[in-house]
C-alpha positions in Angstrom: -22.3 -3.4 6.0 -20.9 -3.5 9.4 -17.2 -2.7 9.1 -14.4 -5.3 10.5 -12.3 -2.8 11.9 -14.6 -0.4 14.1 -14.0 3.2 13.4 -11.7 5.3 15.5 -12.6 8.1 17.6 -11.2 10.7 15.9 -7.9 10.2 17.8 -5.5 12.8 19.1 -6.0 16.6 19.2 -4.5 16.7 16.3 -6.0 16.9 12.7 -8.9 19.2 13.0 -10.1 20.1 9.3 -10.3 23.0 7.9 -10.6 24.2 4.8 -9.8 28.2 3.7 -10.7 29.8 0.2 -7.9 32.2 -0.7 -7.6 34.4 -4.1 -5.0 32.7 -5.8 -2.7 35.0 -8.1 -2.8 35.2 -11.6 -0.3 32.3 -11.9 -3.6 30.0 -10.8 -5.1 31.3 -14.5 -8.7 30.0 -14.7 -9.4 30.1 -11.4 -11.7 32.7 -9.1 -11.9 33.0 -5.4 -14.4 31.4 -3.8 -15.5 34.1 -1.5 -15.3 32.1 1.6 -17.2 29.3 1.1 -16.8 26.2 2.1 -16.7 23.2 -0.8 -19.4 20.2 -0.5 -18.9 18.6 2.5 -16.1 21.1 3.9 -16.4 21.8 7.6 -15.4 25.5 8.6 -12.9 26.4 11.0 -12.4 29.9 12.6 -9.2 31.4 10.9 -6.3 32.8 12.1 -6.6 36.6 10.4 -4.8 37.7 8.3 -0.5 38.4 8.4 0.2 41.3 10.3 -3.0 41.7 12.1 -3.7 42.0 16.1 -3.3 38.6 17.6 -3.5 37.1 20.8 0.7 35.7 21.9 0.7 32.3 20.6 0.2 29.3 23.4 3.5 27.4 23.3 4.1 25.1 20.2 3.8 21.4 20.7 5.5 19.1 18.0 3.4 17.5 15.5 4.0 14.1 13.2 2.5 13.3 9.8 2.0 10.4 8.0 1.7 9.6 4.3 1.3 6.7 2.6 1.9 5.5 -1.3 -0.9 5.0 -4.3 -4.3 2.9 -3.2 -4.9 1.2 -6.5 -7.5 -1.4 -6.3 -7.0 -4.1 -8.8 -10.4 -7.0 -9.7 -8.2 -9.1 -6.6 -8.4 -6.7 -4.0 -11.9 -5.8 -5.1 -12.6 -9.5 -4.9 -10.9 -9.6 -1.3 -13.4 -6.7 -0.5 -15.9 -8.7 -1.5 -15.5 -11.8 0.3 -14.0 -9.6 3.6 -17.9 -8.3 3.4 -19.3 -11.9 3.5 -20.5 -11.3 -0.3 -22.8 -8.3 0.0 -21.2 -5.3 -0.7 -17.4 -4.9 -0.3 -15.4 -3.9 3.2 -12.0 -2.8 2.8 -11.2 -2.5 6.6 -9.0 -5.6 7.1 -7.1 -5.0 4.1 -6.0 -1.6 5.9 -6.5 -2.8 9.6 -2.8 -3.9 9.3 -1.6 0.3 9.4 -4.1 1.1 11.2 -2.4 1.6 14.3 0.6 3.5 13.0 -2.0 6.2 10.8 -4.2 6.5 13.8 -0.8 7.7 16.4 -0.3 10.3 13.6 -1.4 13.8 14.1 -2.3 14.3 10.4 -2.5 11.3 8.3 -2.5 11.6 4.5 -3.2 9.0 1.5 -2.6 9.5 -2.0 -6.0 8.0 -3.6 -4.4 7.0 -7.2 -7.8 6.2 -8.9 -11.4 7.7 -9.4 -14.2 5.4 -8.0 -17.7 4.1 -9.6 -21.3 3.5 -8.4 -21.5 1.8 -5.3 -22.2 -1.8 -7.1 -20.2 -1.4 -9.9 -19.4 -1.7 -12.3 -15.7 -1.2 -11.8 -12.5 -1.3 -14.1 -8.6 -1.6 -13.7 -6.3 -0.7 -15.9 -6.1 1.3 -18.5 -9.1 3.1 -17.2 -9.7 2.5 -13.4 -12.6 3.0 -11.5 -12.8 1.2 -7.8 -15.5 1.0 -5.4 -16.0 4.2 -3.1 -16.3 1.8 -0.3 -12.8 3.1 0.1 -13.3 6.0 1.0 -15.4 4.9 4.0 -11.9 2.0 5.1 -9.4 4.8 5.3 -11.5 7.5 7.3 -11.9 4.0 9.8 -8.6 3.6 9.2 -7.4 7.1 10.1 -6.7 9.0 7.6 -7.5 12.9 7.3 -7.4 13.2 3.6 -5.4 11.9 0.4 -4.5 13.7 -2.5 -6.3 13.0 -5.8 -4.3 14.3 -8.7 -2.7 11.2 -11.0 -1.9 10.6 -14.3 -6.1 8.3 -13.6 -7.6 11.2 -12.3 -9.5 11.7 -15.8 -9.8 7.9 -16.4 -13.5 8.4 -16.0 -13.6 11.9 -16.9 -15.3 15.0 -15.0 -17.9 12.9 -14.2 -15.7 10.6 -12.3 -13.6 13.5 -10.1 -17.4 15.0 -9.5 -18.7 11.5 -7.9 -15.0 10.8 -6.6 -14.7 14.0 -4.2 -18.8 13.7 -3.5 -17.8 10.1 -1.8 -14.8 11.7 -0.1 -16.8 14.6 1.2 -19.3 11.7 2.3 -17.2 10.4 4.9 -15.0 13.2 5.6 -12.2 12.7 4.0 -10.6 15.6 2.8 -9.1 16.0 -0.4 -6.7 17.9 -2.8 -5.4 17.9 -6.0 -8.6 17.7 -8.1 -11.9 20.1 -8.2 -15.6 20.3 -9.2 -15.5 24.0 -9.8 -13.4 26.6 -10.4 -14.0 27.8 -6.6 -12.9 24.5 -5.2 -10.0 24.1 -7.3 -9.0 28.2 -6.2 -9.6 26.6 -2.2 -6.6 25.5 -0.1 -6.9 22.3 1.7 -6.2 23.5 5.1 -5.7 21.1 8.6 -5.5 22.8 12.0 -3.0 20.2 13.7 -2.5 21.3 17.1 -3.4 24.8 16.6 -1.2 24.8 13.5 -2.8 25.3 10.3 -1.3 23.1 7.7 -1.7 23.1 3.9 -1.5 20.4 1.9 -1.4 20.7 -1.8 -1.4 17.8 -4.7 -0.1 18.0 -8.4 0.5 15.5 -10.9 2.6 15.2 -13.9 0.1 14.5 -16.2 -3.0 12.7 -16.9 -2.1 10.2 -19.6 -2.8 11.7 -22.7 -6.2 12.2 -21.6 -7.4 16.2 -22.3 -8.7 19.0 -19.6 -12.4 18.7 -19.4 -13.6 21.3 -22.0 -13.9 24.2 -20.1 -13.0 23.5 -17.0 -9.3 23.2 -17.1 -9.1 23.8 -13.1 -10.2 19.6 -13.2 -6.8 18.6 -12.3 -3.6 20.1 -11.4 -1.3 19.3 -13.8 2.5 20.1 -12.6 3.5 23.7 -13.3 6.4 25.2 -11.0 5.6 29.1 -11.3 1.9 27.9 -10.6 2.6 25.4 -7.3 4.4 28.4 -5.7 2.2 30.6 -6.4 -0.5 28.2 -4.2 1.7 28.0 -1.9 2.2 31.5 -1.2 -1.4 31.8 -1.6 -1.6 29.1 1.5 0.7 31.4 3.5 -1.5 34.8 3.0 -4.6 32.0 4.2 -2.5 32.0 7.7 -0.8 27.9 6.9 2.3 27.5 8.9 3.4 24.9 7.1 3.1 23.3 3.7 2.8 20.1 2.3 2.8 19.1 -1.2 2.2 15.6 -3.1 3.7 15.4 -6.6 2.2 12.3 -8.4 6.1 11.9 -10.7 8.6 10.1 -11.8 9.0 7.0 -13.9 7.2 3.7 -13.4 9.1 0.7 -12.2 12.3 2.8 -11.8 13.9 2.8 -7.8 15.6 5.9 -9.2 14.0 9.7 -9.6 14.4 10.9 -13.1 15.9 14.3 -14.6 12.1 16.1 -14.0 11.8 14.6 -10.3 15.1 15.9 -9.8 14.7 18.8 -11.4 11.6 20.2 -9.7 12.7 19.0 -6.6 16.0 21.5 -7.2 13.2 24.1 -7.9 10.1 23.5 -5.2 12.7 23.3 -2.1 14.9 26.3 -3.3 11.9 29.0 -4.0 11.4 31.3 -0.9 9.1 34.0 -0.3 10.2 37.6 -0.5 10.9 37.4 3.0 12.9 34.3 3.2 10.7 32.4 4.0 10.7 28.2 2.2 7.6 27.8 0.4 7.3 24.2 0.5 7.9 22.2 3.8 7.9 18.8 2.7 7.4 16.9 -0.7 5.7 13.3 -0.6 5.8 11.5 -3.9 3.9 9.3 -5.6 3.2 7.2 -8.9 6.1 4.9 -9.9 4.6 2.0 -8.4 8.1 1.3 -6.8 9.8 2.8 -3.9 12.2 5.5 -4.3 14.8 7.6 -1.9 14.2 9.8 0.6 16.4 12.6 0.1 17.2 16.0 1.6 17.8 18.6 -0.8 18.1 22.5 -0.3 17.7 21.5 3.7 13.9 20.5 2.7 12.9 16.4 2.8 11.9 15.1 -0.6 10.7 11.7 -0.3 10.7 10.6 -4.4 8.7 7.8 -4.2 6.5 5.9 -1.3 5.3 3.1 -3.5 2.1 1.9 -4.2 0.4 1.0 -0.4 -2.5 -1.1 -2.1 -1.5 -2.6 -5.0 -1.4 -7.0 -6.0 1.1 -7.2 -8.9 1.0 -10.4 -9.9 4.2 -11.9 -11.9 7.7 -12.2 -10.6 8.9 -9.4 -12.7 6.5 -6.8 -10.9 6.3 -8.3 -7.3 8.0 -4.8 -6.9 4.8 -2.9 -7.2 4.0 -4.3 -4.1 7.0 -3.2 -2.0 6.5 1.0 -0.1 7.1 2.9 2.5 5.2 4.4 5.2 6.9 8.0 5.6 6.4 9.9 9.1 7.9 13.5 9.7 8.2 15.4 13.4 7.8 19.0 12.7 9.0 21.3 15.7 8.6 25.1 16.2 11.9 26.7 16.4 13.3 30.4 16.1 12.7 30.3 12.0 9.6 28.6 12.0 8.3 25.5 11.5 10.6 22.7 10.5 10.9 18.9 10.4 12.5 17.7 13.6 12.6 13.6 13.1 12.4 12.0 9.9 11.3 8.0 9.8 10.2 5.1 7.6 8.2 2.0 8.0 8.9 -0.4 5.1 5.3 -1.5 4.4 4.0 -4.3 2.0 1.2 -5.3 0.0 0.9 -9.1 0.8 -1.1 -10.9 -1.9 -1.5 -13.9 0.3 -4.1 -15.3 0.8 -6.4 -12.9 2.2 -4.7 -9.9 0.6 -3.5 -7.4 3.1 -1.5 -4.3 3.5 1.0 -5.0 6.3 3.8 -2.8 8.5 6.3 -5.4 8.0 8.2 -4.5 11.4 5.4 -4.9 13.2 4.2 -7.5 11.7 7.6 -9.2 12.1 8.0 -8.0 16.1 4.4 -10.2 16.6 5.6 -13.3 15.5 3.6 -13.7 12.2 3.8 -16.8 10.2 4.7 -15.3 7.1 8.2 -14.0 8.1 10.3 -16.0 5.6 7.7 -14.2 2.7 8.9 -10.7 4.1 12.1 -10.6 4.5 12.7 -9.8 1.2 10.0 -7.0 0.9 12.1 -5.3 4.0 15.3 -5.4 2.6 14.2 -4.2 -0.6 12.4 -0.9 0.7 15.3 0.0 3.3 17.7 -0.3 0.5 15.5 2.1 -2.1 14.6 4.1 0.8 18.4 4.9 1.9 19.7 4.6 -1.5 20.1 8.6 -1.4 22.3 8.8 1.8 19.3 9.9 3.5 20.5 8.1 6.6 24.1 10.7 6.8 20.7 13.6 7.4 19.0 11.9 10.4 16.9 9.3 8.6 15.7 6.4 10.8 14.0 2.9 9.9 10.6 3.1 12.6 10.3 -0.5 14.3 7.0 1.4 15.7 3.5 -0.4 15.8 1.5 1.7 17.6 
């Protein structure tokens, strides 16, 4: 199927992957090293050595930006839209995306948050409750530019081990990295590792739950399911791996509601206050998912904590849910400074799922700044996500709307 948006070369210098098994303590129960080895599809990188050890002096630190972007849930319409963007053989999700592209692809490390599990290549497929979409996918938002997404939701099991095992195998296909979710006790013990400008940074993914739906029998490393003592223990596991900086996804929060809730807030009190015994933060950044709607940015304990992006590809149909179509398109500087890594710039890009017709995901500034016909249908998208976005005070800590559409 020849794609409608041709692929990228693998822009910028920037996100190299890399991906480092490290012991993980006993906090991580259930789960073993892996020895060294490289999951299915991994690509290894030389590492830096361990803390401590003889190293050449550093080259000088150039600043880095990442993107992330809200839940990609493919309802029977967008699926449809696939279908028909491939001319009815197949399905081609490139021209839904094509719209970010060029925002994702200036990024040095670009991460997704890929909400479902996905079926055979021809089906069949499912939405809610139990959602399986077509790994074609995977295939649009490597094109697109993304590095990897996380994989932990409360739909990770929707399909059950069965599904994560063909999920990550169509990941690894394309390269798209992943975290969150595991075939084995090895991958599950194996940081997710990017070397971003000579940086290595971590990213890891939780979720609050999985719906009811129970651990594989077994194999309870499946999914991580959200544990404080447990994600800072990863994290300082990511640290002795040589990762300068860590990222971590929390799938949280209640649906429809523009507000976090007591656990949001509550963890969010707990991730960004943990240090090391040295000082040292053990989370960099948290990028939230799940609620469908989006939520603040906040800072809290000097750490960003972005509650909710929103769902980037959804099609809610029904006045009372149009909502679910409404995110944001985060994008953090980090710069080297005397204590380390730290983020530098922090911007939004309000970002909407247009059901038109054709369905597409659109940077609505961008779109906006080029004259598009459909600028009476997005004004009220805009002023929606700036108000959800800034409805923390984020703006008082250096938070700034991006009219970018690079």
């Amino acid at each position: 199927m020849p794609p409608a948006l041709s692929p990228a070369p693998r822009r910028r210098a920037g996100a190299r992957t890399a991906v480092l098994a490290v012991a993980l303590s006993a906090a991580l129960a259930a789960c073993s090293s892996s020895g060294g080895q490289t999951p299915p599809g991994g690509r290894e990188r030389p590492g830096r050595g361990a803390p401590g050890g003889t190293q050449a002096a550093p080259a000088p630190a150039e600043p880095f930006t990442v993107v992330a972007t809200g839940d990609v849930l493919a309802y029977p319409s967008i699926w449809q839209q696939a279908h028909d963007d491939a001319g009815g053989n197949g399905y081609d999700f490139h021209e839904i995306f094509a719209g970010v592209a060029p925002i994702v692809r200036s990024a040095d490390l670009a991460l997704c948050h890929m909400e479902t599990v996905y079926g055979a290549p021809d089906g069949p497929f499912a939405a809610y409750p139990l959602f399986k979409a077509p790994p074609q996918i995977a295939r649009a938002l490597v094109d697109t530019g993304y590095d990897g997404c996380s994989t932990a939701s409360n739909h990770t099991l929707d399909d059950g081990f069965d599904g994560v095992q063909r999920t990550l195998a169509d990941m690894d296909a394309v390269g798209l990295r992943h975290a969150g979710s595991a075939r084995s006790a090895d991958e599950a013990a194996t940081t997710t590792m990017y070397e971003v400008k000579g940086v290595k940074v971590a990213h890891l993914a939780w979720t609050y739950g999985t719906n009811g739906l129970p651990l594989p029998d077994g194999k309870p490393w499946t999914v991580n399911v959200v544990d404080v003592p447990r994600i800072v223990a990863q994290a300082r596991a990511a640290r002795d791996a040589g990762a300068e900086v860590v990222l971590l996804s929390l799938h949280w929060g209640s649906e429809w509601q523009r507000q976090p809730d007591a656990d949001q807030l509550r963890w969010a009190q707990e991730l960004t206050a943990s240090k090391d015994p040295s000082g040292h933060k053990d989370i960099d950044l948290i990028l939230g998912t799940h609620n469908h709607v989006p939520q603040p940015y906040a800072k809290v304990n000097g750490t960003w904590v972005v509650y909710g992006m929103g769902d980037q590809m959804a099609n809610f149909p029904g006045a009372d849910k149009l909502q679910g179509n409404y995110s944001s398109i985060a994008r953090f500087t980090f710069t080297r400074g005397p204590a380390g890594w730290a983020v530098d710039r922090a911007e939004f890009l309000p970002q909407y799922s247009d059901p038109g017709p054709p369905f597409r995901v659109v940077n609505l500034n961008a779109a906006l700044a080029g004259g598009t016909t459909r600028a009476d249908a997005y004004r009220t998208p805009l002023e929606t996500i700036r108000a959800a976005v800034l409805s923390e005070g984020a703006a008082a800590d250096g938070l700034v709307e991006s009219t970018d559409g690079r």
